[in-house]
C-alpha positions in Angstrom: 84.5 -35.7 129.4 85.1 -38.0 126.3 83.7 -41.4 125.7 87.2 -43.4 124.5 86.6 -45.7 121.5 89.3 -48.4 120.5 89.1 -50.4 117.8 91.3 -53.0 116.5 91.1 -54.6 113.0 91.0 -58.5 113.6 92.1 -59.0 110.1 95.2 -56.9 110.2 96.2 -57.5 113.7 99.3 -60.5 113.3 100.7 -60.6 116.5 102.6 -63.5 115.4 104.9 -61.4 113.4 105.5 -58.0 114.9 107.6 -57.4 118.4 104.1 -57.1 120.2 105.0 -53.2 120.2 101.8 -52.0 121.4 101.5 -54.3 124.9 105.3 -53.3 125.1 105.3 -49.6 124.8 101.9 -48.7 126.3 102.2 -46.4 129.5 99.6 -47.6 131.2 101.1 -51.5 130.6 104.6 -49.6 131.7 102.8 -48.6 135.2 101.8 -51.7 135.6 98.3 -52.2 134.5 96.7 -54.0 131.9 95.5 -52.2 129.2 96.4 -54.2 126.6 97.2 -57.7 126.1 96.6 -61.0 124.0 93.1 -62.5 124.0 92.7 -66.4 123.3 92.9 -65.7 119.8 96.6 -63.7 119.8 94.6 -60.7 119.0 95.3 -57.0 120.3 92.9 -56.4 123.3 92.2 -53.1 124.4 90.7 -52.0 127.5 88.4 -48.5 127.1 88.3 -47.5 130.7 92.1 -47.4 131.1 93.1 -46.2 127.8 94.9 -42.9 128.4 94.2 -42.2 124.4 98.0 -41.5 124.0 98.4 -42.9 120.6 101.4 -44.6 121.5 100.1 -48.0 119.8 98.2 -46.7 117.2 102.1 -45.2 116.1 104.0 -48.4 116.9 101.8 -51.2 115.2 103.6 -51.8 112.0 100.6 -53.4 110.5 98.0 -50.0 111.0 95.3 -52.3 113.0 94.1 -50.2 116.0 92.2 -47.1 116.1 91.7 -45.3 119.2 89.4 -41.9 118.8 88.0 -39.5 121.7 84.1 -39.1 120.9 81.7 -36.8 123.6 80.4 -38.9 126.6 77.0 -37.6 125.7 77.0 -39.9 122.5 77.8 -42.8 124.7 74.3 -42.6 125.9 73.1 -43.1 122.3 75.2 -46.0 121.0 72.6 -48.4 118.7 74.8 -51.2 118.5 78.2 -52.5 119.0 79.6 -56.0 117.6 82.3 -56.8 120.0 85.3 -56.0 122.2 87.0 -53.4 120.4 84.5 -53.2 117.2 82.5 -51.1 115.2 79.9 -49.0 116.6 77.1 -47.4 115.3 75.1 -44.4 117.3 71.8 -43.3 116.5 69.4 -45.1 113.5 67.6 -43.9 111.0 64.1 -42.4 110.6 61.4 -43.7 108.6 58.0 -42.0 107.8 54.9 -43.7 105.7 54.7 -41.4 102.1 58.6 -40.3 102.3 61.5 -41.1 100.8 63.9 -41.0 103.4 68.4 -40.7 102.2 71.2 -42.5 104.2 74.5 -40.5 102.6 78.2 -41.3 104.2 81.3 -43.1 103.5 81.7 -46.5 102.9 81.9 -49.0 105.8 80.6 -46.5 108.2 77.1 -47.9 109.2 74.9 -47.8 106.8 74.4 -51.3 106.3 74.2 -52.2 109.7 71.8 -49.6 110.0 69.3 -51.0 107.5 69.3 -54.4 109.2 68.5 -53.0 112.3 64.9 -50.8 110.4 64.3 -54.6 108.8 64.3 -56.4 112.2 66.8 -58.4 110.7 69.6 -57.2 113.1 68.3 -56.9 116.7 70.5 -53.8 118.4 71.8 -54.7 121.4 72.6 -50.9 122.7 76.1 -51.5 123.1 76.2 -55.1 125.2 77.8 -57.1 123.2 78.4 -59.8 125.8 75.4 -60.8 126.3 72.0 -62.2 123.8 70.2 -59.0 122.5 66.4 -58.4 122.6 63.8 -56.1 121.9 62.7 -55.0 125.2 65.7 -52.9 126.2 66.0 -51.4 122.8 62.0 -50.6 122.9 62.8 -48.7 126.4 65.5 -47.2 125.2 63.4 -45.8 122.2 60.7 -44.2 124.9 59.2 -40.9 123.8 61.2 -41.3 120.2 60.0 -41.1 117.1 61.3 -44.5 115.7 59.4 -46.2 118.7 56.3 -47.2 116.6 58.4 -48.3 113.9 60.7 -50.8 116.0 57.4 -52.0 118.1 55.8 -53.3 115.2 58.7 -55.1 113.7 59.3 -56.6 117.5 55.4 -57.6 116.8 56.6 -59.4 113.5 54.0 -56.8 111.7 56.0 -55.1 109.4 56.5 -56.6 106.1 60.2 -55.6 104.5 61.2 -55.5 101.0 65.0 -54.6 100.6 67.0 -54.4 97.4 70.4 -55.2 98.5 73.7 -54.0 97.5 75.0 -57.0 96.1 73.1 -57.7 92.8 76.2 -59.0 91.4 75.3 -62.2 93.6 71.7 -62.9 92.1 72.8 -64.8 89.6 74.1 -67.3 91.7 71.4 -67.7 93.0 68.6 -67.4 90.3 69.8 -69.0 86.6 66.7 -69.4 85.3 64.6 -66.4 82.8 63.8 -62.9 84.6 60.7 -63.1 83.9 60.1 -66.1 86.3 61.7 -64.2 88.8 59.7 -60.9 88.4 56.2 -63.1 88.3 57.2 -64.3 91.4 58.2 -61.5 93.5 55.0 -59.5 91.8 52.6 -59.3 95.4 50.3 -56.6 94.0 49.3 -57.3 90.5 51.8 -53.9 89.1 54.1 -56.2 87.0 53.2 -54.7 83.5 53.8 -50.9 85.1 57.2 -51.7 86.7 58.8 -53.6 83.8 57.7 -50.5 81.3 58.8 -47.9 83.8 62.6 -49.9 84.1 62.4 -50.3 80.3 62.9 -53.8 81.3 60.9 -55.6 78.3 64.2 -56.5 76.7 65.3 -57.9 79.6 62.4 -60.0 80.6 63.3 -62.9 77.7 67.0 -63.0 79.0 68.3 -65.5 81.8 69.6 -63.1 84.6 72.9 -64.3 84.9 73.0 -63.0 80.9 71.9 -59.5 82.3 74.3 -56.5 82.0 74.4 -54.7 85.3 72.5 -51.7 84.5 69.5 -54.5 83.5 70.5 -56.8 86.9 70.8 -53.6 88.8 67.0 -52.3 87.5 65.6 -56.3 88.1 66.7 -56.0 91.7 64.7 -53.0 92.3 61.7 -54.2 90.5 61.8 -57.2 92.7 61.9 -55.0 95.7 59.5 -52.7 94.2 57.2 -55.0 93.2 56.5 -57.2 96.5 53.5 -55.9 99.0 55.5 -54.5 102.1 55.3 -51.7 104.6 59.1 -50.4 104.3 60.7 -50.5 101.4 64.8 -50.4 101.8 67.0 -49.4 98.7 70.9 -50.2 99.0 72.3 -47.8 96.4 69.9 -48.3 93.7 71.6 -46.4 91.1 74.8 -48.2 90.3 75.5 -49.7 86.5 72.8 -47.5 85.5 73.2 -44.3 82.7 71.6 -41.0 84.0 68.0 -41.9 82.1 67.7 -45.1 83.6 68.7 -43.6 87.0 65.3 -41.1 86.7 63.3 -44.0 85.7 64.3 -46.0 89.0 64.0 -42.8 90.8 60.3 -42.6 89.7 59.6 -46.4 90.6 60.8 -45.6 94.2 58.8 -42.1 94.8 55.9 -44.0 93.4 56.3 -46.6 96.1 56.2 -43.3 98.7 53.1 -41.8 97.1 51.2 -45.3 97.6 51.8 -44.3 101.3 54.7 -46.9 102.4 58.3 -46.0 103.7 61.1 -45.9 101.7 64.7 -45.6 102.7 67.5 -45.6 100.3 71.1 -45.4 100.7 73.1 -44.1 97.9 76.6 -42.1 97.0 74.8 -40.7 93.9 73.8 -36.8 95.3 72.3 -35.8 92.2 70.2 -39.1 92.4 69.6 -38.6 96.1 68.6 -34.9 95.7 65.5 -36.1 93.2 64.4 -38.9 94.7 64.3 -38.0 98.4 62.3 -36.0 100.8 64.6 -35.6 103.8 68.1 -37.0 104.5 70.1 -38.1 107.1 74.0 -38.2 107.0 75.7 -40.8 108.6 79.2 -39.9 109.8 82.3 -41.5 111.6 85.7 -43.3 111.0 85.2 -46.6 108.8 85.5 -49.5 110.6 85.5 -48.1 113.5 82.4 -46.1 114.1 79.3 -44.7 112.6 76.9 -41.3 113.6 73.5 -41.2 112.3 72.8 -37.4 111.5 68.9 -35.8 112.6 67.0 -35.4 109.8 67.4 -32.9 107.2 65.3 -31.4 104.2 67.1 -33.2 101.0 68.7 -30.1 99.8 69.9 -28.7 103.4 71.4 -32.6 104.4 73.2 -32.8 100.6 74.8 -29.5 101.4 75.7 -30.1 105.1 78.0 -33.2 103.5 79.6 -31.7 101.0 80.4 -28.6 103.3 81.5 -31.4 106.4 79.1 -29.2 109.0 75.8 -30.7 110.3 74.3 -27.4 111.9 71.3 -29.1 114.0 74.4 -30.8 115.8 76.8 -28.0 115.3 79.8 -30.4 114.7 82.2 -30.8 112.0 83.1 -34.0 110.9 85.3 -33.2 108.0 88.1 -30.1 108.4 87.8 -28.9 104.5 84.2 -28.8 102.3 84.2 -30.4 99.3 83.8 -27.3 96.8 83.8 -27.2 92.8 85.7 -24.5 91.2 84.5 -22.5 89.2 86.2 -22.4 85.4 85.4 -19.9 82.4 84.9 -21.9 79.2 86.9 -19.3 76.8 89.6 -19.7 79.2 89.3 -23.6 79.1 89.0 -24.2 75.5 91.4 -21.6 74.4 94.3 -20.9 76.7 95.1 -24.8 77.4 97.9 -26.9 75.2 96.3 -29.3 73.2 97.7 -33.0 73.9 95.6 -34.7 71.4 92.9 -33.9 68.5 91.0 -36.3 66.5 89.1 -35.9 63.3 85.4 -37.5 62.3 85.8 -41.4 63.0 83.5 -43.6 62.5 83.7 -47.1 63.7 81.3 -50.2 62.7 80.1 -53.5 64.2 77.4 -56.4 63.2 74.4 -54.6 64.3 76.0 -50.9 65.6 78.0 -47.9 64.0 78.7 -45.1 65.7 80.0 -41.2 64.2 82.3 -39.3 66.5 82.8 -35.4 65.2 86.0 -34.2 65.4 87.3 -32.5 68.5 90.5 -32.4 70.6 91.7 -33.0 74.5 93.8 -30.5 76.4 95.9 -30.9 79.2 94.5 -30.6 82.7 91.4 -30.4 81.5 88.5 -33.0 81.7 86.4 -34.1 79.0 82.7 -35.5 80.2 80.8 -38.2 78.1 77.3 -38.7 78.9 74.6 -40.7 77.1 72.7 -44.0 77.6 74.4 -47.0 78.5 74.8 -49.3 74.9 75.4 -46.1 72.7 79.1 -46.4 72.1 80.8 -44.5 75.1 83.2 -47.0 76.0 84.0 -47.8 72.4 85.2 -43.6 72.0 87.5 -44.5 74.7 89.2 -47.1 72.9 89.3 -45.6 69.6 91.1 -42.3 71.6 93.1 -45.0 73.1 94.4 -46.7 70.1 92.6 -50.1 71.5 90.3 -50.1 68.8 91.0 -49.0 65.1 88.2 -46.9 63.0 86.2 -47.9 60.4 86.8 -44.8 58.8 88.5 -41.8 60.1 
């Protein structure tokens, strides 16, 4: 048996400019009943039950808006919460344990926010009934003999106190203009202001408006905010963005610090590296963007890392991707030496009011690829250029 899942994109569905090929050409419609048709807003409607899953319409729509995929019947049973007729859908939610750092890793627009709403309260799951006003009491039965039960009774009690950094920090600004300092001093619950602003290397920062911040500095505020409020669980929305590797470890510290003072932490990031240090178990969350989400069991950091780049979750023996993601590996001699050189530069040095930066010589060769890695502010960018030809050496 398979659980039939059809989802149709309300944003690229036009059915004002297209020959309405998917009502015209679906069998079932042919045979006389109605699977698909026009709701009141001219919108592709798609009934579930009668679907045959033929593809016929996903084929014909000449603007790609429906998705129609076969998933097991058993996962019916465990669908968290849907947001309409023909919608996303996301099965299963997260875990979250007091003194862990728990990882949400998977593709973009497959859950993951939707899933932290749900562990702040903030989104009350409505287990798939969409049509009618959702509440706690069905999701609470539904959670019988779970582990998340505890969790989800307590926020339904209104005693769980959240603190989320979101994913957004690019919109802060807009909404705070005035020094980060002010801002810090008010989100600091606990008394740990002095602590966090060291650990972020944030003192430099501190004296600057925040819509003068650079990202990495707006992206380290955000979690100090988080970080430094008095909560029970602690959500981070990819925490590590805009910041250089040694500003990454430093936020990762600040987080498993949150976990040793016996609070949960979840975090949901793309960085594995990051996710591999900070984390004690992870969960993968799999699906089709847009059209639904699977939250994975939980897995030891390492073991749940691996599972996703290899596309094979072995506690559910399913395979969710048909090819791992694998690195190959390359000898050096053979690298350096045996590869035509498209370009080789000499010692440059280039100079600004307050900054000047040496570059050794060295050269690029074709289908290779050169990394640069360093602190943010130490002149990365600027090689670029100068390779480039954007910016001209000082000398060199």
């Amino acid at each position: 048996m398979v659980h039939r899942v059809a989802v149709v994109d309300r944003d690229l569905c036009q059915s004002k400019k297209c020959g309405l090929e998917c009502i015209r050409d679906c069998p079932v419609n042919i045979n006389g009943e109605d699977c698909i048709h026009l709701d009141e807003e001219k919108i592709a409607l798609i009934s579930e039950e009668l679907c045959i899953g033929c593809g016929i319409c996903i084929k014909v729509c000449p603007f790609d808006a429906i998705d129609i995929l076969n998933l097991s019947e058993e996962l019916k049973e465990e669908k968290i919460h849907q947001f309409g007729v023909n919608s996303f859908r996301l099965f299963r939610i997260p875990v979250v344990r007091k003194g862990e750092v728990i990882g949400l890793v998977g593709r973009n627009g497959i859950g993951k926010s939707t899933a932290l709403k749900i562990l702040s309260g903030s989104l009350i799951p409505n287990l798939g009934d969409y049509e009618h006003e959702a509440g706690w009491e069905p999701f609470l039965r539904y959670l019988s003999g779970k582990e998340t039960k505890d969790h989800f009774q307590r926020i339904a009690e209104g005693e769980v106190a959240v603190s989320m950094k979101p994913q957004a920090v690019y919109r802060i600004p807009e909404t705070w203009k005035k020094e980060t300092a002010t801002l810090l001093k008010r989100m600091d619950e606990g008394g740990r202001l002095s602590e966090v602003v060291k650990a972020l290397n944030l003192e430099g920062a501190m004296k600057k408006k925040v819509p003068d911040l650079s990202g990495g500095e707006l992206q380290r505020v955000a979690v100090a905010a988080a970080a430094l409020r008095e909560a029970d669980l602690y959500l981070f929305d990819e925490p590590s963005s805009y910041n250089d590797v040694y500003q990454r470890l430093a936020v990762s510290r600040v987080i498993r610090s949150i976990a040793d003072r016996g609070k949960s932490v979840l975090v949901v990031e793309h960085d594995l590296a990051f996710l591999d240090y900070v984390t004690d178990y992870v969960q993968v969350i799999y699906g089709e963007p847009g059209v639904y989400g699977v939250v994975s069991g939980l897995y030891s950091s390492r073991t749940g890392i691996n599972s996703l780049l290899e596309g094979y979750l072995p506690q559910e023996n399913i395979r969710f991707r048909d090819h791992p993601v694998s690195f190959g590996d390359r000898s050096v001699v053979e690298t350096v030496e045996s590869e035509e050189k498209i370009a080789t530069y000499g010692r440059i040095k280039k100079k600004f009011t307050g900054f000047r930066m040496t570059i050794g010589g060295g050269s690029l060769t074709r289908g290779s690829i050169l990394g640069i890695v360093g602190a943010n502010a130490l002149g990365k960018t600027t090689f670029l250029r100068l390779i480039a030809g954007e910016e001209k050496p000082s000398e060199g």
